[in-house]
NURO-637882 format. One line per 10 residues: number of its first residue (from 1); their letters; for each residue z, x, y of N, C-alpha, C, O. Coordinates in Angstrom, 1 decimal. Each point is the difference from the previous one (the first is absolute). Last residue first. Layout:
N
NUM> a> Z,X,Y,Z,X,Y,Z,X,Y,Z,X,Y; ...
***
This chain:
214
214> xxxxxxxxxx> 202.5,-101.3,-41.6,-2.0,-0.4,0.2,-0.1,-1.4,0.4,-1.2,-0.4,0.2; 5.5,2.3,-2.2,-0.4,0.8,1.1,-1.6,0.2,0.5,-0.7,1.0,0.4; 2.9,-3.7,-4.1,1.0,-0.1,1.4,-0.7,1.1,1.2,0.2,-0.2,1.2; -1.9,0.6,-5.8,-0.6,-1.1,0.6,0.4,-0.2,1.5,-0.7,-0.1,1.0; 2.5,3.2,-3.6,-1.4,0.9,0.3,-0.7,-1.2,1.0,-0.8,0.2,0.9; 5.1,-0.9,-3.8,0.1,0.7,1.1,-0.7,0.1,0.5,0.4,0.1,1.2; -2.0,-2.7,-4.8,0.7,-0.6,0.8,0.4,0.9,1.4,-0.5,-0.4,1.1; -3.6,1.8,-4.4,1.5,-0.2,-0.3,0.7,-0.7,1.4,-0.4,0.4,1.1; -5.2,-1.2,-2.0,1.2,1.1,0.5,1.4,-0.8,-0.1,0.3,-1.2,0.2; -4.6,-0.5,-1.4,0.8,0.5,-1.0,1.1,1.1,0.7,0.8,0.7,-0.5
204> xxxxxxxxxx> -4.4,-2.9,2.8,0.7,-0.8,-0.4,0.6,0.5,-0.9,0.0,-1.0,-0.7; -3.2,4.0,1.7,1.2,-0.5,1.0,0.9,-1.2,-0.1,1.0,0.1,0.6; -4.2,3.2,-3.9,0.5,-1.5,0.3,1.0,0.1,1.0,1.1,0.2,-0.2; -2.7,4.2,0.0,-1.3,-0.9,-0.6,0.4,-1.4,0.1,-0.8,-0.7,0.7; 3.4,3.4,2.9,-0.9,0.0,-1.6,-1.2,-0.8,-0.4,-0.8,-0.8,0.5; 2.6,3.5,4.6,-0.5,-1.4,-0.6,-0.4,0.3,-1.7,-0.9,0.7,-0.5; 4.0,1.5,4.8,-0.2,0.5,-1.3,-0.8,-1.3,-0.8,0.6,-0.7,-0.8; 2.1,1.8,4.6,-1.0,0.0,0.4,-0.9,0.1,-1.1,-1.1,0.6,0.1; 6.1,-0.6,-0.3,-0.5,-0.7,0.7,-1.6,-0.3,0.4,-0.3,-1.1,0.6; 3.5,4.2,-2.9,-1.1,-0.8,-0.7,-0.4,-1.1,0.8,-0.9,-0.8,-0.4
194> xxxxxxxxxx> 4.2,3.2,1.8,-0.8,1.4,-0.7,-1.2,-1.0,-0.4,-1.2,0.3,0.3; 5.5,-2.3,0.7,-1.1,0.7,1.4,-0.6,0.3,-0.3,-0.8,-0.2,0.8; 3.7,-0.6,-4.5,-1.0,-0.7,-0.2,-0.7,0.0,1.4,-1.1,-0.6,0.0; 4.2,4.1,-1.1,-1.4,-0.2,-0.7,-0.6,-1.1,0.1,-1.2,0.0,-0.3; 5.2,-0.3,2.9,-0.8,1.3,0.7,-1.7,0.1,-1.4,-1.2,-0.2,0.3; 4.6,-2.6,-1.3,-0.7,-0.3,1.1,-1.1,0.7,0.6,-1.1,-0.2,0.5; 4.4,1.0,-4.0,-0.9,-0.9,-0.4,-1.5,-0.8,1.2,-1.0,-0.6,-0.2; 5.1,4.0,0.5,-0.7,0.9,-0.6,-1.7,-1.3,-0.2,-1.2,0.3,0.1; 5.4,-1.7,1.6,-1.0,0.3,1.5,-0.8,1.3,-1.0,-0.7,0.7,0.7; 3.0,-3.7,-3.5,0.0,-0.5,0.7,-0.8,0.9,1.1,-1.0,-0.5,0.3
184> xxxxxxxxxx> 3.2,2.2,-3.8,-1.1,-0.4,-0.4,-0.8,-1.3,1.0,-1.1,-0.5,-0.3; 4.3,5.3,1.1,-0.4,-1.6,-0.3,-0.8,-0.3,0.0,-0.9,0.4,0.7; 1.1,3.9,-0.3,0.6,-0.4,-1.3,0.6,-1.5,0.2,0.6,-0.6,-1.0; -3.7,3.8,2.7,1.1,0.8,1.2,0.9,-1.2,-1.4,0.8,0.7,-0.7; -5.7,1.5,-0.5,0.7,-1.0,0.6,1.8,0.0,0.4,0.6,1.0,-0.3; -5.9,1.4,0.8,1.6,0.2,-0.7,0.7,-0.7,0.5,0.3,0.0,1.2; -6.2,-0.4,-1.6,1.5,0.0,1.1,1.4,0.3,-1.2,0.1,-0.4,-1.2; -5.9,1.0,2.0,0.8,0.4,-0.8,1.2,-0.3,1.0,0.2,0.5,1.1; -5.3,-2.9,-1.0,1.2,1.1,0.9,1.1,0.6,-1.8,-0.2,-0.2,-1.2; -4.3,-2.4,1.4,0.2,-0.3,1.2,1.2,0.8,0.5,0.2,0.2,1.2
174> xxxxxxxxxx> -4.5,0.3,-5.0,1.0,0.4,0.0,1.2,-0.1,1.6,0.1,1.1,0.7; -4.6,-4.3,-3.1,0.6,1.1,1.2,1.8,0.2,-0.4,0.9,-0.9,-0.2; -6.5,-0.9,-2.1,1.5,0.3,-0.6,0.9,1.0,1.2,-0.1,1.2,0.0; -4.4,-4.7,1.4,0.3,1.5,0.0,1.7,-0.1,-0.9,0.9,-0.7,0.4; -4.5,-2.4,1.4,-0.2,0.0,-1.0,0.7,1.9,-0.2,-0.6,1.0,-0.4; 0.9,-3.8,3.9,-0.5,0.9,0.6,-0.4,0.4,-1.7,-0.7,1.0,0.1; 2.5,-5.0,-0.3,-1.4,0.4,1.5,-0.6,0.9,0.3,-1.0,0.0,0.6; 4.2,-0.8,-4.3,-1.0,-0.5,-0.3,-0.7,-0.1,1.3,-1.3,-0.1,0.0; 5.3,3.1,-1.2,-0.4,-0.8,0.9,-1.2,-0.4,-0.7,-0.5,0.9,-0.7; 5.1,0.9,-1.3,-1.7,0.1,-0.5,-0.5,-0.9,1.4,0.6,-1.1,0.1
164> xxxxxxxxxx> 4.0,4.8,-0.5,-0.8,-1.8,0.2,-1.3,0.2,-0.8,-0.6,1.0,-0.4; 5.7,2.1,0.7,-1.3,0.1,-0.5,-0.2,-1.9,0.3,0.7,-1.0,-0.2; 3.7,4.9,1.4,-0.7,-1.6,0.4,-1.7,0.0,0.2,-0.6,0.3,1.0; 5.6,2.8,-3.2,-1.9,0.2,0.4,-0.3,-0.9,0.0,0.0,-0.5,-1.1; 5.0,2.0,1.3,-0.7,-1.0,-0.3,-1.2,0.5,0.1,-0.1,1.0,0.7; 4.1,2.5,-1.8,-0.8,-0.4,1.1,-0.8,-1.5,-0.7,-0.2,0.0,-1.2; 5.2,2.0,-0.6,-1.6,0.3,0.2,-0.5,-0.7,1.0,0.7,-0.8,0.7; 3.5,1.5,-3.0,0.1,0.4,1.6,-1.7,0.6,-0.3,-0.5,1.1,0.1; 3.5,-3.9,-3.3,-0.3,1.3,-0.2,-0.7,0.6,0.9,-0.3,1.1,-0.5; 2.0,-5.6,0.6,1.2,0.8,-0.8,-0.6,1.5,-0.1,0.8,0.9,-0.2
154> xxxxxxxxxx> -4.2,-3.6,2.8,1.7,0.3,0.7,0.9,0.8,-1.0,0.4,1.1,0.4; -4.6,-2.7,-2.1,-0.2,0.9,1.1,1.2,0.3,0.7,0.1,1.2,0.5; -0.1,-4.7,-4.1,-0.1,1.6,-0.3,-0.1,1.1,1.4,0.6,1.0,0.2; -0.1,-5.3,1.0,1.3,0.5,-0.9,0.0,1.1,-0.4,0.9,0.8,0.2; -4.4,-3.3,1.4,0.8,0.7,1.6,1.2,0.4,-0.9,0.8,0.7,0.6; -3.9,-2.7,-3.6,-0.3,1.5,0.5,0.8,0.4,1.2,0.1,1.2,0.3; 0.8,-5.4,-2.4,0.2,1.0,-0.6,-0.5,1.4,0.7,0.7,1.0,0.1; -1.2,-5.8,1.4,0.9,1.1,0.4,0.6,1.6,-0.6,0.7,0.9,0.4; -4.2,-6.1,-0.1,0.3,1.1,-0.8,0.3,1.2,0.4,-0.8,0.9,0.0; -0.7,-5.5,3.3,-0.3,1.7,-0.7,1.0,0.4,-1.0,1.1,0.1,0.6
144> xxxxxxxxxx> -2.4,-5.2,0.3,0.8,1.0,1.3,-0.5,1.1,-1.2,-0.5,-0.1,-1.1; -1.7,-3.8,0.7,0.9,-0.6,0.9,0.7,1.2,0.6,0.2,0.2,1.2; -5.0,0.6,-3.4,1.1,-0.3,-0.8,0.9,-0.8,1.8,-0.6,-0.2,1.1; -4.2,0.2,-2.7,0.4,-0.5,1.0,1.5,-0.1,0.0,0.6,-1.1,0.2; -4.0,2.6,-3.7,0.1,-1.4,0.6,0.9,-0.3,1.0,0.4,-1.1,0.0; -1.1,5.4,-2.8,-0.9,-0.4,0.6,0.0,-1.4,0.8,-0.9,-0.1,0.8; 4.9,3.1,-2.6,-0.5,-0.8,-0.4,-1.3,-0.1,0.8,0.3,0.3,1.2; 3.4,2.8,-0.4,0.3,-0.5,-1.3,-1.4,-1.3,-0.8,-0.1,-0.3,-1.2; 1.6,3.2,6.0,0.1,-1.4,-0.1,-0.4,-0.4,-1.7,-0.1,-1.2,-0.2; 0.1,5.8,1.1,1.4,-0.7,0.5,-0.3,-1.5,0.3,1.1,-0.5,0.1
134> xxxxxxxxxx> -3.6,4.8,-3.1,-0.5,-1.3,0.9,1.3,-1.0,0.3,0.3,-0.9,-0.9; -0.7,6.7,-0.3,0.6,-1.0,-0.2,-1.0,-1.3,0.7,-0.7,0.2,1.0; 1.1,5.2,-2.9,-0.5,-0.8,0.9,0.6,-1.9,-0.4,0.4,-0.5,-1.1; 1.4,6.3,0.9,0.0,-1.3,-0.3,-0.8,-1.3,0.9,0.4,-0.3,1.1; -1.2,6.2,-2.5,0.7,-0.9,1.3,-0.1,-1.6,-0.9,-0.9,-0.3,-0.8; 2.5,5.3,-0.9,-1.3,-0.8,-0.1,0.2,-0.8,1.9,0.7,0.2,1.0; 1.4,4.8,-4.5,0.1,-1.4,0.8,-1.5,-0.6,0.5,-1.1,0.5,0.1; 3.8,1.5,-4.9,-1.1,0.7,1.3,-0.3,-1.0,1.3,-0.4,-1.2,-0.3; 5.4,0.3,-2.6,-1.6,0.8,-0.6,-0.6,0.7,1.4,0.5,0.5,1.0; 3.0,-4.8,-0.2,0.1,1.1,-1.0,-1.4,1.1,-0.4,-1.1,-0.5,0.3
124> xxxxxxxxxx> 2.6,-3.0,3.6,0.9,1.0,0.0,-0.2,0.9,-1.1,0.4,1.2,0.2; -3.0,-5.0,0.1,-0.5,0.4,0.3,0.8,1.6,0.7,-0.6,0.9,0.5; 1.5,-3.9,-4.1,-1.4,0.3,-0.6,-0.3,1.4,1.4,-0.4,1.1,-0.2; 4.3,-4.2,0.4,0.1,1.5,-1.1,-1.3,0.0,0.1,0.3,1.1,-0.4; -0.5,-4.5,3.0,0.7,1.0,0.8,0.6,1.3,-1.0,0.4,1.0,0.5; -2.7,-5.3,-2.4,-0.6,1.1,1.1,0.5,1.2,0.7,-0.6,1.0,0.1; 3.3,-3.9,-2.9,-0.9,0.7,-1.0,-1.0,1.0,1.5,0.0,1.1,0.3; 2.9,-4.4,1.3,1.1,1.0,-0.5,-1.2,1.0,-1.0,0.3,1.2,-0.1; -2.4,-4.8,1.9,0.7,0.5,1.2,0.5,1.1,-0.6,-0.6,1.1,0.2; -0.3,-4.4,-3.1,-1.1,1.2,0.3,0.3,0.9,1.5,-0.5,1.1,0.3
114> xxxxxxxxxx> 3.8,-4.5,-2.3,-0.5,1.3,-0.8,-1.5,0.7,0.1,-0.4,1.0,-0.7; 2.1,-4.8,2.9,0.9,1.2,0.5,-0.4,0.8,-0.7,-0.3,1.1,0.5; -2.3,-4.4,-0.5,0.1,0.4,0.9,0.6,1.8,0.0,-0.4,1.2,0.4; -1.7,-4.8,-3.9,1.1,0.8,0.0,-0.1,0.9,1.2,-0.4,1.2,-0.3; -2.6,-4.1,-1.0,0.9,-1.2,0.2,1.2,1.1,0.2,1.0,-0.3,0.6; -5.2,2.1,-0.5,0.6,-0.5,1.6,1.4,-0.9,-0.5,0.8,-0.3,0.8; -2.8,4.4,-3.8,0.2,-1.0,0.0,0.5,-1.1,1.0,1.2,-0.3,-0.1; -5.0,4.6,-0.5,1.5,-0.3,0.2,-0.3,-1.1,-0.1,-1.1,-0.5,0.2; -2.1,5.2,-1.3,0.2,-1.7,-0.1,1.2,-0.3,0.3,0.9,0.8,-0.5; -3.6,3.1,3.0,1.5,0.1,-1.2,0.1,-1.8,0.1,0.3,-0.7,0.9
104> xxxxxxxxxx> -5.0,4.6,0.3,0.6,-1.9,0.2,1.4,0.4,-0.7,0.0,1.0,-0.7; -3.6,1.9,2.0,1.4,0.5,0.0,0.5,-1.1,-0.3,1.1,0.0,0.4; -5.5,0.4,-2.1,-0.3,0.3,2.1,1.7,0.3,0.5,0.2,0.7,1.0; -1.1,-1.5,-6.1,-0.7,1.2,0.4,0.6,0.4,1.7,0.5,1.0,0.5; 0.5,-5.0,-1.9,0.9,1.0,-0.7,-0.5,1.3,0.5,0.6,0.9,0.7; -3.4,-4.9,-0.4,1.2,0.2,1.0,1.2,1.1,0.1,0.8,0.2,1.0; -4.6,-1.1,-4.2,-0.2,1.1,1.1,0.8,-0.4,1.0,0.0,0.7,1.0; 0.9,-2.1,-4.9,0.4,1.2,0.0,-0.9,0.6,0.7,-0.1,1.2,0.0; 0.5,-5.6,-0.1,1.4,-0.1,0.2,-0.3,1.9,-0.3,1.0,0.7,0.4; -5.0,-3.1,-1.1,0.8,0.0,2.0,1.3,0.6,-0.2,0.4,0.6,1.0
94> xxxxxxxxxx> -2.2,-1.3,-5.4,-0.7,1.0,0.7,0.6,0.6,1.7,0.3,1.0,0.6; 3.0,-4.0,-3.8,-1.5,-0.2,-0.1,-0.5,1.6,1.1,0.7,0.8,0.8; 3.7,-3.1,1.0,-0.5,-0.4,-1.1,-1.6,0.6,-0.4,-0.8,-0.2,0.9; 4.3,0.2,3.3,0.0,1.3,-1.0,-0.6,-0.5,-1.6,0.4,0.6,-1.0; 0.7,-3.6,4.8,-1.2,0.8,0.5,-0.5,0.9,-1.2,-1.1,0.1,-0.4; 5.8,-2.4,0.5,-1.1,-1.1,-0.9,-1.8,1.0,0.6,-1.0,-0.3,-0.6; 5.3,1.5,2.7,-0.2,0.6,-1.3,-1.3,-0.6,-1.0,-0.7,0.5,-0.9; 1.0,-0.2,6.0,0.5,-0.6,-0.9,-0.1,0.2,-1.6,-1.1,0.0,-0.6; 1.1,3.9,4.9,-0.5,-1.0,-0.2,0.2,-1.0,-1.4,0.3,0.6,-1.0; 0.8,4.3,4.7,0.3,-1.0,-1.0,-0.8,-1.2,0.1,-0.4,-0.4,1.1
84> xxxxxxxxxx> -0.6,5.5,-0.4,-0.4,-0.8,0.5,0.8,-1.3,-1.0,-0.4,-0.3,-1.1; -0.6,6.2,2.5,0.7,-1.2,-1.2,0.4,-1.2,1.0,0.5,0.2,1.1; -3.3,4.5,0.1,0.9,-1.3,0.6,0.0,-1.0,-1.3,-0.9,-0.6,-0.4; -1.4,5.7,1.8,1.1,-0.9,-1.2,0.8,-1.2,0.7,1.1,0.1,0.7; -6.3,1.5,1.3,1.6,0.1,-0.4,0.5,-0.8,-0.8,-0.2,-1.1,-0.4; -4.5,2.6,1.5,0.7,0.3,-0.7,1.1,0.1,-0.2,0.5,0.8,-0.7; -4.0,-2.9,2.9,0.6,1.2,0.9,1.3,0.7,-0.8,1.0,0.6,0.5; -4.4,-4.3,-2.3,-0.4,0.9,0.9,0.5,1.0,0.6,-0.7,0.8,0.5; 3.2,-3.7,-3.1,-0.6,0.3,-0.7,-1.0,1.6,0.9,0.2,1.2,-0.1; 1.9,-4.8,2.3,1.1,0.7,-0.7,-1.0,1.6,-0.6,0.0,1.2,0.4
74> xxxxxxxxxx> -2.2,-4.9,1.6,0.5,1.0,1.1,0.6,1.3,-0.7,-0.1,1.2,0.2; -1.3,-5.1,-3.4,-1.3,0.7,0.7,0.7,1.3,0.7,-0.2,1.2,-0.4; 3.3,-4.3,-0.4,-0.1,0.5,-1.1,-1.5,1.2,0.3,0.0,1.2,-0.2; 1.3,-4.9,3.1,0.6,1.5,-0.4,0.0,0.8,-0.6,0.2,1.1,0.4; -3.4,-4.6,-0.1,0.0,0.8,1.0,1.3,1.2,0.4,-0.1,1.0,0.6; -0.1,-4.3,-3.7,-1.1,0.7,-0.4,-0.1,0.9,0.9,-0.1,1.1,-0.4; 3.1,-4.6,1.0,0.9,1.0,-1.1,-1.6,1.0,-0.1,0.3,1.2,-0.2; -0.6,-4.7,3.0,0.9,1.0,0.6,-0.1,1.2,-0.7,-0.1,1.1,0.4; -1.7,-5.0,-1.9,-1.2,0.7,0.3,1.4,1.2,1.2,-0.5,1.0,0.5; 2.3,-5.0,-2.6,-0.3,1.0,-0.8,-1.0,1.5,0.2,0.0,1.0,-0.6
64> xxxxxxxxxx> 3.2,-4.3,4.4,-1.7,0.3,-1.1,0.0,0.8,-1.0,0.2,1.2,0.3; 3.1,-2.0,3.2,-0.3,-1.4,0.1,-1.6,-0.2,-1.1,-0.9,-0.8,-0.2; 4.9,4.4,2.9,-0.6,-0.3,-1.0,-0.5,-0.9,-0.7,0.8,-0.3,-0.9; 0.4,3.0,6.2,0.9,-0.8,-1.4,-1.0,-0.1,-1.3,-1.0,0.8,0.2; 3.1,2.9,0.7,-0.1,-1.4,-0.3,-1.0,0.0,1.5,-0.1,1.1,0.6; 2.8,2.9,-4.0,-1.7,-0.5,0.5,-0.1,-1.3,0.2,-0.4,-0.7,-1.0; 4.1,5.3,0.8,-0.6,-1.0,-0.2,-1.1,-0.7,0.6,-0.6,0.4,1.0; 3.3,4.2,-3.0,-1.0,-0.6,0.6,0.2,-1.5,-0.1,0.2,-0.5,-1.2; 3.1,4.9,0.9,-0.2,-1.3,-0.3,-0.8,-0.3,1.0,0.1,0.1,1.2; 1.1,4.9,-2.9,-0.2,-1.1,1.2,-0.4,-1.7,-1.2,-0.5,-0.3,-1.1
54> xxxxxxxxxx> 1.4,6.7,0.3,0.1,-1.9,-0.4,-0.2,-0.6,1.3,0.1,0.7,1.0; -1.5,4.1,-0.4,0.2,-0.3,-1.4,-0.3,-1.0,-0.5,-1.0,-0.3,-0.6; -1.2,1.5,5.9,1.9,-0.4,-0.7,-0.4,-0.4,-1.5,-0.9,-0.8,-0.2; -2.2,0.9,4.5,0.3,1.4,-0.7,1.4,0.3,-0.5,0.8,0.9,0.4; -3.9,-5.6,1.3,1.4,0.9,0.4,0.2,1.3,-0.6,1.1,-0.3,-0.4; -5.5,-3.1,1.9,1.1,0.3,-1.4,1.1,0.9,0.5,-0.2,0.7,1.0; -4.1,-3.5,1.6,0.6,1.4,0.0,1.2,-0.4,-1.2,0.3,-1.2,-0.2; -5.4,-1.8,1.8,1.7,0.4,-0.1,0.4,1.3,0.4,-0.7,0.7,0.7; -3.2,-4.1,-3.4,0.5,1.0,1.5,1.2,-0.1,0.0,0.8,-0.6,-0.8; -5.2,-0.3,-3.2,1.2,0.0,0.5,0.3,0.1,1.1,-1.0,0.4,0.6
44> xxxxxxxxxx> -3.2,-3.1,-2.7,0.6,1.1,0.4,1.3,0.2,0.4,0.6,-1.0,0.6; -4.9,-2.9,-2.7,1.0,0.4,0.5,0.6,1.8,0.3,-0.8,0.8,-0.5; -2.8,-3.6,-1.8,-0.3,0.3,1.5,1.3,0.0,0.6,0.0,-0.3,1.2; -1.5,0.2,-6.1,0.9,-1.2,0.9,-0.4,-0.3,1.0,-0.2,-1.2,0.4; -1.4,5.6,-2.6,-0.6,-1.7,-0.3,0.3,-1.2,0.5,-0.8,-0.9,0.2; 3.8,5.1,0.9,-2.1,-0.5,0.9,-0.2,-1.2,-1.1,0.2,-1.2,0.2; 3.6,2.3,-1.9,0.3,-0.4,1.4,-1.1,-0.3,0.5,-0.4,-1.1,0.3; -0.1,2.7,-4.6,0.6,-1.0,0.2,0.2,-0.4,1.1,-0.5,-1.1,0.2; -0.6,5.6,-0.6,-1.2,-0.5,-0.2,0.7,-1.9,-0.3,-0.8,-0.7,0.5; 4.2,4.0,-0.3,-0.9,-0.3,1.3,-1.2,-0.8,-0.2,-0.1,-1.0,0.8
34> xxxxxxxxxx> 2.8,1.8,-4.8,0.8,-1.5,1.4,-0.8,0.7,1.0,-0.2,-0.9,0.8; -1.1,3.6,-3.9,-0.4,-1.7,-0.5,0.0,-0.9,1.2,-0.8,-0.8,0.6; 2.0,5.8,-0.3,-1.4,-0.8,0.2,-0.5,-1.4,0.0,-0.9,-0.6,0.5; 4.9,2.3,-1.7,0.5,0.0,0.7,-1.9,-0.4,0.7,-0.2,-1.0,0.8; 0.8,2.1,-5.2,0.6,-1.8,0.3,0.3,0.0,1.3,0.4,-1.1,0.3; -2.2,5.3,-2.0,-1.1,-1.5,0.4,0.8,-1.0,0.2,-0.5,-1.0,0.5; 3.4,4.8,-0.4,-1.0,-0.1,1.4,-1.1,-1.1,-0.6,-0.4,-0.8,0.9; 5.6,0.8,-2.6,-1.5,0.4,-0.3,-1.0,-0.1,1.3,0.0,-0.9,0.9; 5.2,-0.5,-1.0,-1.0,-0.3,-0.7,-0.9,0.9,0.2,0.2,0.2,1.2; 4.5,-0.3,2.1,-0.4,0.0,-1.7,-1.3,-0.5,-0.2,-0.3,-0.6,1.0
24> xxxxxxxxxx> 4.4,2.6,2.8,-1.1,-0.5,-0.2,-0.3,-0.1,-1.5,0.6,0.6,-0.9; 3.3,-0.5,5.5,-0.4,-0.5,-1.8,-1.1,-0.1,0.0,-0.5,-0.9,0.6; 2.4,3.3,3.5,-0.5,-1.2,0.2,-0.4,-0.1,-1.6,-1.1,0.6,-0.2; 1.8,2.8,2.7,1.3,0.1,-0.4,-0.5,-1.8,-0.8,0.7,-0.3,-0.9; -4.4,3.3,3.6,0.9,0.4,-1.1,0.8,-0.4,-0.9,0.0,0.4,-1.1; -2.9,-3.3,4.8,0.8,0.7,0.1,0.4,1.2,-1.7,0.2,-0.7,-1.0; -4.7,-2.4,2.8,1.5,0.0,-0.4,0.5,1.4,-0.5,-0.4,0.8,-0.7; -4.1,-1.6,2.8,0.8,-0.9,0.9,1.5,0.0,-0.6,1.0,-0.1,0.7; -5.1,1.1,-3.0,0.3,1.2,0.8,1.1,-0.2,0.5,0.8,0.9,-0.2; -2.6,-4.4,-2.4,1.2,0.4,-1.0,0.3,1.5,1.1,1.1,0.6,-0.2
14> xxxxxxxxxx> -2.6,-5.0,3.5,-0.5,0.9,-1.2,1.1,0.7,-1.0,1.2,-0.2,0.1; -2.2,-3.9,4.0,1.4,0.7,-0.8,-0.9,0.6,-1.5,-0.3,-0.6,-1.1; -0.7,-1.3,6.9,-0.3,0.2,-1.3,0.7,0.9,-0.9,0.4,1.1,0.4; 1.1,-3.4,4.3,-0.7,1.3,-0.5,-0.3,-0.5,-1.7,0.7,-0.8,-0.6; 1.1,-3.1,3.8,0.1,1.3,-0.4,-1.1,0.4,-0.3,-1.1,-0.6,0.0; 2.4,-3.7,3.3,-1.1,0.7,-0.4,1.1,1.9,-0.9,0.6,0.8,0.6; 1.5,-4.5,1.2,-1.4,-0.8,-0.5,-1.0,0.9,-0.2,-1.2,-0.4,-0.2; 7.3,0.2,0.1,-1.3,0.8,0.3,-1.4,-1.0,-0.2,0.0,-0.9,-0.9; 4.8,-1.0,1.9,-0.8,0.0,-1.5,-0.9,0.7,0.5,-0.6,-0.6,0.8; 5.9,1.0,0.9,-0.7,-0.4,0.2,-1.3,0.0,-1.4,0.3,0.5,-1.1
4> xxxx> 3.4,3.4,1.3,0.1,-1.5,1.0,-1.5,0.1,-0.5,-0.7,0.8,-0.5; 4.8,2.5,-1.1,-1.9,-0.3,0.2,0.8,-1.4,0.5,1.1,-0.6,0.0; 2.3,2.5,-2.9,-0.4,0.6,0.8,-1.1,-0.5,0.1,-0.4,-0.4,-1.0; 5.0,-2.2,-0.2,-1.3,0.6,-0.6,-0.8,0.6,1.2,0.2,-0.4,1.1
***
């Protein structure tokens, strides 16, 4: 994978800031909404984005529901199409159709392989998007990461996007974009460098890999 190391300071990430090629969707007030959401928070984006169709985003670690607000806020605010898996049991009642609205696609975790195999036509077929993903699967402190996305991103020769929420710098940072060379082994390492400097909201909730290295 390309890039090294965890930047500590980016640039601020506006909708000027992205590229042409890069999926976009919703409405300029919902795109108003999620900014006016972020300041209330007191939160902000940084980064840089890649000026690429599909890509696989991921976002760890993840240890709060208060994560999901603040993407969804970013998302929303900078108007990208990023479809976003999450547990099917989310998609109930009012929540379950503004998760739908924000790009949510409900899946079933007990069926690994078949969301693996369903993602990857969703994201080979039609108008293209980016896939966002949360790789450790759980807020409590999973044991190891969820490998499905290094699968999609390999079988179909996309780029990763390595998204955090720092609770210090209280900032959603976009920390690199890497292509992965296709083991899952030094592909898994090199992202978890990336997060090294990265404080959530529960630190005791960090996923096992993320722990070994603090």
């Amino acid at each position: 994978m390309a890039g090294s190391g965890h930047p500590s300071d980016l640039p601020p990430l506006t909708p000027a800031d992205i590229g042409p090629r890069v999926p976009r969707r919703g409405a300029r007030p919902v795109a108003w909404l999620g900014r006016w959401l972020l300041r209330a928070i007191g939160w902000r984006v940084v980064g840089r984005l890649p000026d690429v169709p599909r890509a696989v985003m991921i976002a760890a670690p993840h240890t709060s529901n208060h994560d999901g607000l603040v993407g969804i806020s970013a998302i929303l605010g900078l108007r990208l199409d990023i479809r976003f898996m999450a547990k099917h049991s989310l998609f109930r009642g009012p929540a379950g159709a503004l998760l739908r609205a924000a790009g949510g696609i409900p899946v079933d975790r007990r069926r690994p392989g078949g969301v693996v195999a369903e993602t990857k036509r969703l994201l080979a077929a039609g108008d293209p998007f980016w896939l966002g993903i949360t790789p450790e699967g759980t807020r409590e402190g999973a044991g190891e990461w969820k490998t499905g996305f290094h699968r999609i991103a390999v079988e179909l020769g996309l780029p990763i996007i390595v998204v955090t929420f720092c609770y210090r710098r209280r900032e959603a940072r976009v920390l690199d974009t890497l292509w992965p060379v296709g083991d899952p082994a030094v592909d898994l390492e090199a992202i978890y460098a990336r997060l090294d400097d990265v404080t959530p909201r529960h630190p005791e909730r960090l996923s096992a890999p993320l722990r070994r290295r603090r």
